[in-house]
C-alpha positions as CSV (number, residue, x, y, z in Angstrom):
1,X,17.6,-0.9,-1.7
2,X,17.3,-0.1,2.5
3,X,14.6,2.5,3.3
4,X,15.5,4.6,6.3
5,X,13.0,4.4,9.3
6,X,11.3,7.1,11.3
7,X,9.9,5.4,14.6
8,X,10.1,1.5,15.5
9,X,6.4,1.4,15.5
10,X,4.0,-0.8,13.0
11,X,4.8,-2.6,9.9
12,X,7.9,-0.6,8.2
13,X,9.0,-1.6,4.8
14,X,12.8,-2.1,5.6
15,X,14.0,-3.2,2.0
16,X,12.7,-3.5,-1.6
17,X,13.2,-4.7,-4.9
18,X,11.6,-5.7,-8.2
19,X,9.9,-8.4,-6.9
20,X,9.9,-8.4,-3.2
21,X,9.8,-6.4,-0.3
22,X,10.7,-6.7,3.2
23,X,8.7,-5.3,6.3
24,X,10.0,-5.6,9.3
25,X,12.8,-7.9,8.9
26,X,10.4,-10.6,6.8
27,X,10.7,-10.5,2.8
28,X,7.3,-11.1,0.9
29,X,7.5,-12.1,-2.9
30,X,3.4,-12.4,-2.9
31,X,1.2,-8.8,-3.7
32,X,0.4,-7.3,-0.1
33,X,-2.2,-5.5,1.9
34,X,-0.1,-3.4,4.7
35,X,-1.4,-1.3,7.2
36,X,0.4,0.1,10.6
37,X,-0.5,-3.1,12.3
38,X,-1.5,-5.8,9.7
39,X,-0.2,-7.6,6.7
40,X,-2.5,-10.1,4.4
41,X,-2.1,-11.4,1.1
42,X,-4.4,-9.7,-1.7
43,X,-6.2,-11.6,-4.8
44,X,-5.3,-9.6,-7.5
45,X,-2.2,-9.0,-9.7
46,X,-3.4,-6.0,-11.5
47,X,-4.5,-2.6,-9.9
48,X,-6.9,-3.0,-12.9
49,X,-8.8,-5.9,-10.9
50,X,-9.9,-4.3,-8.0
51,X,-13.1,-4.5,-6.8
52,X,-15.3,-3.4,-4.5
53,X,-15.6,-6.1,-2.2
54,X,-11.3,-5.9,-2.1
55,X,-11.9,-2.3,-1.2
56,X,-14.4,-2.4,1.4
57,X,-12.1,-5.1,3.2
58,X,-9.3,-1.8,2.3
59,X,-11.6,0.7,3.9
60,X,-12.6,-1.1,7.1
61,X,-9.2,-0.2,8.0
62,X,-10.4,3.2,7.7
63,X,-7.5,4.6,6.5
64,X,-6.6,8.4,6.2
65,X,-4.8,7.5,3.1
66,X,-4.5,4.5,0.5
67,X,-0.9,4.4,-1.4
68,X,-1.1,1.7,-4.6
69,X,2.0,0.5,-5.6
70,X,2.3,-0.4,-8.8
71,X,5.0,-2.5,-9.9
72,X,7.8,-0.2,-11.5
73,X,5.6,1.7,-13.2
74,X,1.9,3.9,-12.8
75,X,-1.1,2.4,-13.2
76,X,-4.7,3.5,-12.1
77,X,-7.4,1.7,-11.1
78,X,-10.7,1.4,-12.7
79,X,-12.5,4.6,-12.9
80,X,-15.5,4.0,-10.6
81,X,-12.9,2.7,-7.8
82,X,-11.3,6.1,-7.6
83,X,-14.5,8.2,-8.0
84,X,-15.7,6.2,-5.0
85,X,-12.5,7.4,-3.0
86,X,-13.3,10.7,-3.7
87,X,-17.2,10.6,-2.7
88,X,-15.6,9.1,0.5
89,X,-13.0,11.5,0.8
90,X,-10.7,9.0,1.1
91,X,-6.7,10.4,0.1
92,X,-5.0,7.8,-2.5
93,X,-2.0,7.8,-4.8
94,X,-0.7,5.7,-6.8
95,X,3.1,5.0,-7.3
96,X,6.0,2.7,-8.0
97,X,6.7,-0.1,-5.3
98,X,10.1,1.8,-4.3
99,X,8.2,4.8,-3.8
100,X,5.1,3.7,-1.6
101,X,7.5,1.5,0.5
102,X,9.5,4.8,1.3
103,X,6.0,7.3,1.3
104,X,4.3,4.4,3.7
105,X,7.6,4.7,6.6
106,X,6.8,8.3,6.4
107,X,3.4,8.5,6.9
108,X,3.1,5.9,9.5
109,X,6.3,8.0,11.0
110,X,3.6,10.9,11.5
111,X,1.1,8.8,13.1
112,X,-1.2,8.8,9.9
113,X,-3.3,5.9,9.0
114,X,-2.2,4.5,5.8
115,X,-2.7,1.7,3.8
116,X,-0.6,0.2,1.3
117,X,-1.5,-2.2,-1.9
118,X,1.7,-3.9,-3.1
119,X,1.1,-5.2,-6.9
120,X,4.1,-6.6,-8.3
């Protein structure tokens, strides 16, 4: 599916499916770190294997929010990870791929911060 746009600038998902996305014209099959201005590959395959040390690297994007997608479904990470973003008072959500690839144009469309964890 095509996902409208709000500005031209940063990374903008511009397509989706079950297994892939596409930012900016490029498709990605692999799970994804996105930010306004950076795209890397992540280590896991589960939201369930985050760790700290994956979300430290997260956070030093300091990020006003953090938007995991989750495949087609919802799933949460670990417990201590998400009391953590609270203590930090750090915004997160977790949603379908199709869903954060739509929520992520929006907020980068309003100048926010975001982050974005692609999980297949």
């Amino acid at each position: 599916m095509q996902v409208n746009l709000h500005s031209n600038e940063g990374n903008q998902f511009t397509n989706y499916s079950t297994n892939s996305v596409t930012i900016n014209q490029v498709e990605y099959s692999t799970n994804l770190l996105v930010t306004p201005n950076a795209i890397k590959p992540v280590s896991i395959s589960f939201i369930s294997e985050l760790t700290d040390t994956l979300l430290d690297e997260i956070l030093s994007h300091k990020p006003d929010i953090i938007i995991f997608g989750t495949g087609s479904s919802i799933k949460y990470p670990e417990r201590n990870i998400l009391i953590k973003l609270q203590q930090l008072r750090i915004g997160f959500e977790v949603m379908p791929v199709a869903a954060l690839c739509r929520t992520f144009n929006y907020l980068i469309g309003e100048g926010r911060n975001v982050v974005g964890v692609v999980l297949f």
